[in-house]
C-alpha positions in Angstrom: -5.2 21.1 -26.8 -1.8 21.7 -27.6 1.4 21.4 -25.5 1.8 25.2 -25.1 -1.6 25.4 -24.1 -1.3 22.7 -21.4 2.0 24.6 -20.0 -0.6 27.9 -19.7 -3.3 26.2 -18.5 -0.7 24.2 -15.8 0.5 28.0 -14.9 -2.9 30.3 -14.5 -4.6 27.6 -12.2 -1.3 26.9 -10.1 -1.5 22.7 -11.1 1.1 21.1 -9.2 3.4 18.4 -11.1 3.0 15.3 -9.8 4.3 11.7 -10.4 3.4 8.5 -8.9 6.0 5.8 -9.2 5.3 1.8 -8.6 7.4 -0.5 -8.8 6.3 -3.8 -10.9 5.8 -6.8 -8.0 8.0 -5.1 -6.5 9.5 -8.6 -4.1 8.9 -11.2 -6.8 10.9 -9.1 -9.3 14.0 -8.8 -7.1 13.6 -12.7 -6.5 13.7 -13.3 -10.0 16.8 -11.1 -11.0 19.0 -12.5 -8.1 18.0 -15.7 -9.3 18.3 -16.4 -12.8 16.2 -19.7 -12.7 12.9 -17.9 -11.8 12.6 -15.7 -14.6 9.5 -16.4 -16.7 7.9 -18.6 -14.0 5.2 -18.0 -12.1 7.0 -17.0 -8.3 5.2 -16.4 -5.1 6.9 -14.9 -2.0 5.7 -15.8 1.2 5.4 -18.9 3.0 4.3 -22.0 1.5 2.7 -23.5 4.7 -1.3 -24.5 5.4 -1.0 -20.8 7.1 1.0 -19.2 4.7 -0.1 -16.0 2.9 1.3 -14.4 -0.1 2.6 -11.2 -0.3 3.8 -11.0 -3.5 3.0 -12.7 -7.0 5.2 -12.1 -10.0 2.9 -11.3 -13.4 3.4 -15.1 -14.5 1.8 -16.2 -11.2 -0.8 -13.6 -11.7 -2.0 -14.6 -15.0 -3.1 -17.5 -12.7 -5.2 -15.6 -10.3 -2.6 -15.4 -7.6 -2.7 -12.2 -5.7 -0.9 -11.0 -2.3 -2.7 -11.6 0.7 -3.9 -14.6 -0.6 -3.2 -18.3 1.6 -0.6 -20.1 0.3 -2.6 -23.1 -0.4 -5.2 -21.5 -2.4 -2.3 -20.0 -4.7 -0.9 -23.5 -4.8 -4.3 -24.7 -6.0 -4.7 -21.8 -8.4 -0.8 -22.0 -10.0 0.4 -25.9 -9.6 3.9 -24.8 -11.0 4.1 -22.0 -8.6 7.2 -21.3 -6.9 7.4 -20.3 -3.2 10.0 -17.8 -1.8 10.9 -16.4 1.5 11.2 -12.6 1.9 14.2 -11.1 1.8 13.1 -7.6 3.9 16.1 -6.7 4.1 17.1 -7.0 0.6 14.2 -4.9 -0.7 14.6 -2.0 1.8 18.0 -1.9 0.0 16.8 -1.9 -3.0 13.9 1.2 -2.2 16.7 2.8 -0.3 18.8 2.7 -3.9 15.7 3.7 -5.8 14.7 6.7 -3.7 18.2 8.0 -4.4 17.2 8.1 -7.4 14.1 9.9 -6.9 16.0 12.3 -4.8 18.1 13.5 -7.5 15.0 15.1 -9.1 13.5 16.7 -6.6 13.1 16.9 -2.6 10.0 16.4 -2.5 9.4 12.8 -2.6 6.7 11.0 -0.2 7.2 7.5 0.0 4.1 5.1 0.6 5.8 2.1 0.7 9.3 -0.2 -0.3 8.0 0.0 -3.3 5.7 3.0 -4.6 6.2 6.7 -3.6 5.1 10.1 -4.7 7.3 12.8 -6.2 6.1 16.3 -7.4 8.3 17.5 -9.5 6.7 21.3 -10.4 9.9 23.1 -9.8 11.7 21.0 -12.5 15.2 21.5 -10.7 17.2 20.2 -13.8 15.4 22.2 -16.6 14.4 18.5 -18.3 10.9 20.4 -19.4 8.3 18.5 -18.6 7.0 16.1 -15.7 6.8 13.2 -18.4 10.1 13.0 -19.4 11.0 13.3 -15.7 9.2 10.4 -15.6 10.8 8.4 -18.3 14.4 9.2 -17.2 13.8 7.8 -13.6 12.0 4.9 -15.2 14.9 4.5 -17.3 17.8 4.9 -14.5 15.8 2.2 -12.3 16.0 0.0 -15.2 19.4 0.7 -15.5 20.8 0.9 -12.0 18.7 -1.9 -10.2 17.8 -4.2 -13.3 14.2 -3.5 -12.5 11.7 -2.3 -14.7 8.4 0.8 -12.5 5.3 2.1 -13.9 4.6 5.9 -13.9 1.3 8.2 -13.7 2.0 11.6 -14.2 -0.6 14.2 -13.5 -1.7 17.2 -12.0 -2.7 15.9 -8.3 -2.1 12.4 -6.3 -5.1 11.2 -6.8 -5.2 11.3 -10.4 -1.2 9.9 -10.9 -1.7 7.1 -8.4 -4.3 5.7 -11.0 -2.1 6.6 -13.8 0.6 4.4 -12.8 -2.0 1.3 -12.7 -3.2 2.2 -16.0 -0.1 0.6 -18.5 1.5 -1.7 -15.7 3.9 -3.5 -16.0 6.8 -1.0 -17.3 4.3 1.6 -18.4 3.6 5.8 -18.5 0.4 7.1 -18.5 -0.2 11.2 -18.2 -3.2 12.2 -17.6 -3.1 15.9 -18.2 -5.0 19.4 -17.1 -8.5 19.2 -18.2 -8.9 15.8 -18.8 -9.0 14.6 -15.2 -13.1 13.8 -14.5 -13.2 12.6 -18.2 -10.5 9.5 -17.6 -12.1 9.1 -14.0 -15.8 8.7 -15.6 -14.8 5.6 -17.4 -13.3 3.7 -14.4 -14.4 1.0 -12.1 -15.0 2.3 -8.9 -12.7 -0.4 -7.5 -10.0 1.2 -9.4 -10.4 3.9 -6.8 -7.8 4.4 -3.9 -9.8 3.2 -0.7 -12.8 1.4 -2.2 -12.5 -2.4 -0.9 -14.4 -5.1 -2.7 -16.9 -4.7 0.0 -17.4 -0.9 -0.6 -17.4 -1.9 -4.6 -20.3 -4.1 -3.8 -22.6 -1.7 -1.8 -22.0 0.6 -4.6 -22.9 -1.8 -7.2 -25.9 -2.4 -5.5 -26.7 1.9 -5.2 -26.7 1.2 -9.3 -22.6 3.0 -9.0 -20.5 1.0 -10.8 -17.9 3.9 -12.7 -16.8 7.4 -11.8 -19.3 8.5 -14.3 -21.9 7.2 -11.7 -20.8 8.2 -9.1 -20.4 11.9 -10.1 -24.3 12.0 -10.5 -24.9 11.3 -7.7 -24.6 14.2 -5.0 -23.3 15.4 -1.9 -26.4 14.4 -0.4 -26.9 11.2 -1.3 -23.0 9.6 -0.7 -23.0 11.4 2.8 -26.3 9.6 3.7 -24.7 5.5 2.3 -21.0 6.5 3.0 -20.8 9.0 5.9 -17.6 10.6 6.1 -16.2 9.0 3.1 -18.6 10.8 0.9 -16.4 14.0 0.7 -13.8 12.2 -0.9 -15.9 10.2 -3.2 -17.1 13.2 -4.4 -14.1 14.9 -4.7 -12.3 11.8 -6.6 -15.5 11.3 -9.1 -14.0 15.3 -10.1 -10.7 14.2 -10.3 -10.2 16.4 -7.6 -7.6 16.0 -5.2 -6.1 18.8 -2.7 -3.5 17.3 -1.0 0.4 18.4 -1.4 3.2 15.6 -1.3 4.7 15.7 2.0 8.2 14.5 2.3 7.9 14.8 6.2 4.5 12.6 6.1 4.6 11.8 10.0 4.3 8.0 10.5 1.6 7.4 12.9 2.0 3.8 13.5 4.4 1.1 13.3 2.6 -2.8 13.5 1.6 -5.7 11.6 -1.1 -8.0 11.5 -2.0 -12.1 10.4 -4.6 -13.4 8.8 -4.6 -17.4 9.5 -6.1 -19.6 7.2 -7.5 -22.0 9.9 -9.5 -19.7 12.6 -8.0 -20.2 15.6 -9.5 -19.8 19.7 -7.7 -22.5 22.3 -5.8 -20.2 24.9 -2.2 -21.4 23.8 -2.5 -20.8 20.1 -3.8 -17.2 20.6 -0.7 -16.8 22.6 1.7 -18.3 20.5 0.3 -15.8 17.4 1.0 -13.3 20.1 4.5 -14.0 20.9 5.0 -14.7 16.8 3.6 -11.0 15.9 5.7 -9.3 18.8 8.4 -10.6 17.9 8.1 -9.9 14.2 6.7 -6.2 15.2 9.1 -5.4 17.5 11.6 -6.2 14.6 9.7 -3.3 12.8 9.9 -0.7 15.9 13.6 -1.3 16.7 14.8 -0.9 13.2 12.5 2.6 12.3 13.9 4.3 15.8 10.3 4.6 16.8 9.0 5.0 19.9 5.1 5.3 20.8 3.4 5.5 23.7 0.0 3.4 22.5 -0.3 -0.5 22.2 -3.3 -1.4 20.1 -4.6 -4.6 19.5 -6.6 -6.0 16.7 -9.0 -9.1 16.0 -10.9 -9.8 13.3 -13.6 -12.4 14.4 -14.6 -15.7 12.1 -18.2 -13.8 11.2 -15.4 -10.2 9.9 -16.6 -8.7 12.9 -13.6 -6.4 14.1 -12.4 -5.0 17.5 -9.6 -2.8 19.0 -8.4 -2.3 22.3 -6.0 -0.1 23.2 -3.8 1.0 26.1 -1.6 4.1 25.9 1.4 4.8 29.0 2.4 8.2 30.3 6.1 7.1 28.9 7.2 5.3 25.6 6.9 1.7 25.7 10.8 1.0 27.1 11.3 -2.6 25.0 10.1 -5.6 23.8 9.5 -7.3 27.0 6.9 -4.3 27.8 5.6 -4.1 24.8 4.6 -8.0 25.0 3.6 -7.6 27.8 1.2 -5.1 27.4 -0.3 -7.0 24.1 -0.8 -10.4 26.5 -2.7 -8.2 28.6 -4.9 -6.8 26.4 -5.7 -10.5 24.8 -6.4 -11.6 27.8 -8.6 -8.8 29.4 -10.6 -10.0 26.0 -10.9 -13.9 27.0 -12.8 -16.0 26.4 -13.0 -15.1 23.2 -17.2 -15.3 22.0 -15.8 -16.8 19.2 -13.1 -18.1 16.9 -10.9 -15.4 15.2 -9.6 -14.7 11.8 -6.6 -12.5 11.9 -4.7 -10.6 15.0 -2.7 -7.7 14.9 -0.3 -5.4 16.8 0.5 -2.0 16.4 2.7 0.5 18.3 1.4 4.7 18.0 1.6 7.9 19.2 5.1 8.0 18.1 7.7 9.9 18.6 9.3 9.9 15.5 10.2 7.0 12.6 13.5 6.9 11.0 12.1 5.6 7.8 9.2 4.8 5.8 8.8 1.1 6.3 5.2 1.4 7.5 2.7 -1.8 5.8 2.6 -1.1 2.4 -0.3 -1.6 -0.1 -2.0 -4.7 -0.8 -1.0 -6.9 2.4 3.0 -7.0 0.9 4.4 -6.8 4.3 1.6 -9.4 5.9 3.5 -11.6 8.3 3.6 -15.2 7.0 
């Protein structure tokens, strides 16, 4: 099909022009520019303590195995030579903040997802460039330029379908993935490669005989709604290529928290609330600097056999400060004790908000785990 006929096309079925951009290892890569000595090594930032995690590997540590959200230690074991860094939050929130400026010079409509990622559609094409691709390119190229930082692009027709895109050629890479040729580039994926599908939900569809889009999109409504209940709509709709929703600048935060996993699984009575007073603190930190205020406290374990639990507690008024907002996370720990076993990870979030200043909500892949 030729370009003309993908503009046509793009105009009778009212395709929207969409472009995901993510920023490659987003932390590590601004470690190594501000420090000259890292570049080309293998760089992990996170804490390099027995309960350490990782929450972001540069592409050197990678080729090791390294991931985020992985303990410290096992990186350590995986990557000898690897290098340990402490985040810099505030540093890469002023480095999104410059790159969103960017984004914003192309259009308005720009949903972040993250410091580092965001979707932009770009259908109205405000400065007559032509096409969503080279739209695509020049931002690439002005990040590079203005921040010394190189982003991968997916350009496409719906979220869905860029979001994968971007993955596709990483690091520093464009892919498009144009009208009509959405279900064909979704057949020949992993289902893992899919927004939403754990390693867990990867497994039980490896063992339904679904291992690619192209297996899952013979299998019908039917049969996903009776193994995967209300995620089967969107499995469906994603083995298609199909994807309705509309980038939303105003995406309403709903939450604001932030959650450990501990590489030791903890129980004694003054540990748990230590890891309390450490996640308030560090969540609270969160909450004061978005401007949020929520009405909701809910807390979250993750027991040593991955069985999870909430319990939450919502006020007539906002939560009015730390101190309350402790206090009410203390309370709901101990309503819970004993414990009926050892646990695995805790969290904290604040909801029912009022409003959120900015986007710093916990990005993809654990990047914003505390350490």
């Amino acid at each position: 099909m030729s370009s003309a006929d993908h503009n046509r096309e793009d105009e009778a079925d009212g395709l929207r022009k969409v472009i995901h951009i993510d920023m490659d290892a987003f932390f590590a890569s601004v470690e190594q520019r501000d420090d000259p000595s890292l570049r080309g090594k293998p760089v992990a930032v996170g804490g390099s303590s027995k309960r350490g995690v990782v929450a972001a590997a540069s592409y050197e540590a990678r080729r090791f195995g390294v991931r985020s959200a992985m303990p410290s230690v096992t990186a350590a074991r995986l990557c000898p030579d690897l290098i340990f860094r402490k985040p810099r939050f505030d540093v890469y929130r002023q480095v999104s903040d410059q790159i969103r400026a960017i984004f914003l010079d192309y259009t308005p409509h720009v949903e972040p997802l993250s410091l580092d990622e965001a979707y932009l559609d770009v259908t109205a094409d405000l400065k007559g460039i032509g096409s969503a691709t080279r739209i695509a390119e020049q931002i690439r190229n002005r990040i590079k330029a203005e921040t010394a930082l190189t982003a991968s692009a997916g350009v496409s027709y719906n979220k869905f379908l860029a979001k994968l895109a971007s993955d596709q050629n990483k690091p520093d890479g464009l892919c498009v993935i144009r009208p009509g040729e959405g279900t064909r580039f979704v057949a020949g994926l992993p289902v893992r490669r899919f927004h939403g599908v754990g390693p867990r939900g990867a497994e039980k569809m490896a063992r339904l005989g679904i291992e690619t889009g192209a297996d899952l999109a013979a299998k019908d409504l039917a049969f996903l709604r009776s193994h995967f209940g209300s995620f089967a709509e969107y499995l469906f709709r994603a083995a298609r290529g199909v994807d309705l929703r509309q980038v939303r600048a105003d995406r309403p935060r709903k939450s604001v928290g932030g959650e450990r996993t501990f590489f030791d699984d903890i129980a004694g009575t003054d540990a748990l609330r230590t890891t309390m007073d450490e996640i308030v603190e560090i969540v609270w930190g969160r909450i004061d600097r978005s401007g949020a205020r929520g009405r909701t406290v809910t807390l979250k374990l993750r027991y040593a056999d991955f069985t999870t639990i909430t319990r939450a507690r919502s006020l007539h008024h906002f939560v009015t400060g730390k101190a309350e907002f402790s206090a009410i996370g203390h309370a709901l720990l101990n309503d819970l004790q004993p414990l009926p076993q050892p646990i695995r990870l805790m969290g904290l979030t604040l909801s029912a908000l009022e409003r959120g200043e900015d986007e710093q909500s916990q990005p993809k892949d654990g990047q914003l785990s505390l350490l």
